[in-house]
C-alpha positions in Angstrom: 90.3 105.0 125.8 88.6 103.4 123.2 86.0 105.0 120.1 82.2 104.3 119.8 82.0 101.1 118.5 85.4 99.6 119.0 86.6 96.6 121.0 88.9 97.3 124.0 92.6 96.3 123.0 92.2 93.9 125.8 89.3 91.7 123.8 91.4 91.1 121.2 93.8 89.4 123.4 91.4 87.4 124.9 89.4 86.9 121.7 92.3 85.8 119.3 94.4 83.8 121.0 90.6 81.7 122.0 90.8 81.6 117.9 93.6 80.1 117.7 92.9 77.2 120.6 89.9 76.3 119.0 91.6 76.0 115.7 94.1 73.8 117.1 91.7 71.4 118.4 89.4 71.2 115.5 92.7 70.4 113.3 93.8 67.7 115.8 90.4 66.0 115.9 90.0 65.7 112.4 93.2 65.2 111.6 93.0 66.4 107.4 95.6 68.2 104.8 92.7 70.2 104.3 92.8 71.8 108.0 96.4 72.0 109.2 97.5 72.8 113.0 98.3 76.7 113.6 101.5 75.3 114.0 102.2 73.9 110.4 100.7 77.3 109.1 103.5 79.0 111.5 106.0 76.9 109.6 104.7 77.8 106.5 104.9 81.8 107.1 107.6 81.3 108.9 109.6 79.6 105.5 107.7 82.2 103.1 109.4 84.7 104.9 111.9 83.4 105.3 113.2 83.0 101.4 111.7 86.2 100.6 108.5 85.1 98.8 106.1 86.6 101.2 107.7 89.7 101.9 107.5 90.1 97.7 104.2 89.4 97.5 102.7 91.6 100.1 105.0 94.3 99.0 103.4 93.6 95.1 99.7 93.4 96.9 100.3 96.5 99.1 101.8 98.8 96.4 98.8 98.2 93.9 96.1 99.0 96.9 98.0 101.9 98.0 97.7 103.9 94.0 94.2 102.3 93.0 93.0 104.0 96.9 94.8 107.4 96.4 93.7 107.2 92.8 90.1 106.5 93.6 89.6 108.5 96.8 90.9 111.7 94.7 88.2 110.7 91.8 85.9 110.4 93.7 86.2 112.9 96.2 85.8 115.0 93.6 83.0 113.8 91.8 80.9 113.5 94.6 81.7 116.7 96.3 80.7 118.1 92.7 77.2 116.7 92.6 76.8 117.3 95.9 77.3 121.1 95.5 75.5 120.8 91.7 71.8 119.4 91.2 72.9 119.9 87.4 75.5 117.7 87.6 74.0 115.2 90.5 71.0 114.5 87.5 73.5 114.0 84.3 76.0 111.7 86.4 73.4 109.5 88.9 72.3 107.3 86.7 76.0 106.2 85.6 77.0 106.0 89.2 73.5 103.9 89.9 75.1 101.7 87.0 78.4 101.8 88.5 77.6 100.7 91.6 75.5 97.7 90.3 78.5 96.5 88.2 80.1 93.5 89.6 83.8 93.9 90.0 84.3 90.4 88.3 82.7 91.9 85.5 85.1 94.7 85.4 88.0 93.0 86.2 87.6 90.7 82.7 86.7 93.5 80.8 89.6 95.6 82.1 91.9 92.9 80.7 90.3 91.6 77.8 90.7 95.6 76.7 93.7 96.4 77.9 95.7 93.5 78.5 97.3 91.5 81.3 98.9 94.5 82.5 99.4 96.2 85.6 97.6 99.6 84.6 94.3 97.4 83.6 94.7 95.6 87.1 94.7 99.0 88.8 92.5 100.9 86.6 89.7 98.0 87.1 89.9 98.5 91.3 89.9 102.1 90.5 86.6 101.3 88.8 85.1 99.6 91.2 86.0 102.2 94.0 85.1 105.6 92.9 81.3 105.2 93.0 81.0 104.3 96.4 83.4 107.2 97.3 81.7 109.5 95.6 78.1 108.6 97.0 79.6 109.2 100.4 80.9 112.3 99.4 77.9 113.4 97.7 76.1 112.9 100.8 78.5 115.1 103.1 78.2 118.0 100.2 74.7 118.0 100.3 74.8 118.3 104.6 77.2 121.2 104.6 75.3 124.3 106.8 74.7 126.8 104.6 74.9 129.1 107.7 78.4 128.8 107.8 78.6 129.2 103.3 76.8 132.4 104.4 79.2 133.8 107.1 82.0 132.7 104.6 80.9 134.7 102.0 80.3 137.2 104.9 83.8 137.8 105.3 84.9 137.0 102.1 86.9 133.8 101.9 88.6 132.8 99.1 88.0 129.4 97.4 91.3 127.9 99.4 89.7 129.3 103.1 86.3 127.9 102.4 87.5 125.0 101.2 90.2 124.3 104.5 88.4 126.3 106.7 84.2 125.5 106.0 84.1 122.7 103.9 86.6 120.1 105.1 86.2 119.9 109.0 82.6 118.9 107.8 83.0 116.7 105.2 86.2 115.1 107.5 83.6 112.4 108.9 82.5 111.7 105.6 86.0 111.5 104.1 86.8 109.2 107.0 83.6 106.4 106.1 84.8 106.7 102.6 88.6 105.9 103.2 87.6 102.9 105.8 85.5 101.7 103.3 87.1 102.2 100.4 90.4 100.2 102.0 87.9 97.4 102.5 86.7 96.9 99.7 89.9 97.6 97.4 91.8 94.8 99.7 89.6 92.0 98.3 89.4 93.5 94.7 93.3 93.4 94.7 93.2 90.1 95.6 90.8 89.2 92.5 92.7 91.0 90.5 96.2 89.3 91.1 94.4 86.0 91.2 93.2 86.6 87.7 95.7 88.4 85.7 99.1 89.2 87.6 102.4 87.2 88.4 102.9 88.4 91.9 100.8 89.3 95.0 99.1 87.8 97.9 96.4 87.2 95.3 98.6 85.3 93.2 100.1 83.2 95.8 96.8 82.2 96.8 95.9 81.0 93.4 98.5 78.8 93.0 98.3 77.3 96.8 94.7 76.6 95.7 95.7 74.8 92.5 97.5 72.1 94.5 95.0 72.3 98.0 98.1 73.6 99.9 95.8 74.8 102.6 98.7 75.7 104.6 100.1 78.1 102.2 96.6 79.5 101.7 96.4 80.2 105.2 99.6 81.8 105.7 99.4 84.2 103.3 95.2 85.2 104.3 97.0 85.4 108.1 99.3 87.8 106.9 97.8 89.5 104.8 95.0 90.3 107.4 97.8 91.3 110.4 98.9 94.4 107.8 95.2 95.0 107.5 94.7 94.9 111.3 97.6 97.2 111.9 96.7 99.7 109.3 93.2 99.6 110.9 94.5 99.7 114.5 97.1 102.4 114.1 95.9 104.7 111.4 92.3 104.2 110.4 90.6 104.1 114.2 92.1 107.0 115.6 91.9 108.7 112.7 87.9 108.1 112.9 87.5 109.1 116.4 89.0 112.0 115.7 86.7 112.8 112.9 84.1 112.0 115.3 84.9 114.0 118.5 82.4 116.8 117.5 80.5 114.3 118.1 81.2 113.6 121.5 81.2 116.9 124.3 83.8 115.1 126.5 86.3 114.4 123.4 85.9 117.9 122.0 89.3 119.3 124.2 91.1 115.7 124.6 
């Protein structure tokens, strides 16, 4: 069964693999370096991987999104569950997370290495940057919707911090922790990217840099293929039916599945 929203597993058999005829057409009829065949771009992949290159560089681009995400969903799960709870707090920090959120990651990016360095703790620390605020306006938001019915039957029977917090708070904030993870691996993909292209030896981003400086379009598109198949598995296996879980209160007929 599939979740609100999604595409049967079917379409994308139907879909992609139309993609991919198309493509080849287009590259036959015009004939150009600057579009190859599906097939040179299989070669391409297929000789990446097959002297280690790509599985280096995905591993380098991987590793980087997987600490700026833990780092900046735990920031900002935090902050936003904070000024959520706290109209204090919510007035003193939403004018730096208005700036924040108006910052354009370039921006940061530069200035992360231009103070710190070409190192890998600026590269990480400027995605970190760039993610928190949007976490913690989602965040902020589920704080703000939690039923103070159930704060009062909690306090009712006297919960500690941990049972409120495992037992009120989180199956309500879960949807909200869910659009801030799906999100927040959306966007910190194409920061990493940006990042590597601009300051670090190794990565998708990196490989993609230097493919660009001599128009290897091949290359370009064998590492952008790849790196979106880890996306799409990630997506498919983890992210969706971790979301229609989140949702099934939601949805009557899902609530017992």
């Amino acid at each position: 069964m599939t979740g609100r929203g999604y595409a049967p597993v079917w379409c994308y058999w139907v879909v992609l693999p139309g993609l991919v005829v198309l493509w080849f057409l287009v590259a036959m009829a015009l004939d150009s370096s600057l579009l190859p065949t599906p097939l040179a771009v299989g070669r391409t992949l297929y000789a990446e991987a097959a002297n280690g290159e790509l599985w280096l560089n995905l591993g380098a681009t991987l590793a980087r999104v997987a600490v700026a995400f833990v780092i900046a969903m735990g920031l900002g799960v935090t902050i936003g569950v904070v000024m959520g709870r706290s109209e204090t707090t919510n007035a003193l920090l939403d004018p730096l997370l208005l700036l924040m959120l108006n910052l354009p990651a370039l921006v940061t990016i530069i200035l992360m290495y231009v103070w710190f360095g070409l190192i890998e703790s600026a590269a990480v620390l400027a995605v970190v940057i760039n993610k928190v605020p949007n976490v913690a306006v989602t965040l902020r938001e589920g704080a703000r919707s939690l039923d103070p019915k159930l704060e009062a039957m909690a306090t009712a029977y006297r919960l500690n911090r941990w049972q409120r917090t495992r037992e009120v708070w989180l199956p309500q904030l879960f949807p909200y922790l869910m659009a801030a993870m799906r999100g927040g691996l959306a966007l910190i993909w194409k920061i990493v990217l940006v990042v590597e292209l601009l300051g670090r030896s190794n990565g998708v981003g990196f490989k993609l840099n230097l493919a660009f400086q001599v128009f290897d379009v091949a290359t370009i598109l064998a590492y952008s293929l790849a790196f979106v198949a880890v996306v799409q598995v990630i997506e498919l296996v983890l992210l969706q039916p971790l979301e229609r879980r989140a949702s099934r209160w939601r949805r009557p007929e899902l609530a017992h599945a």
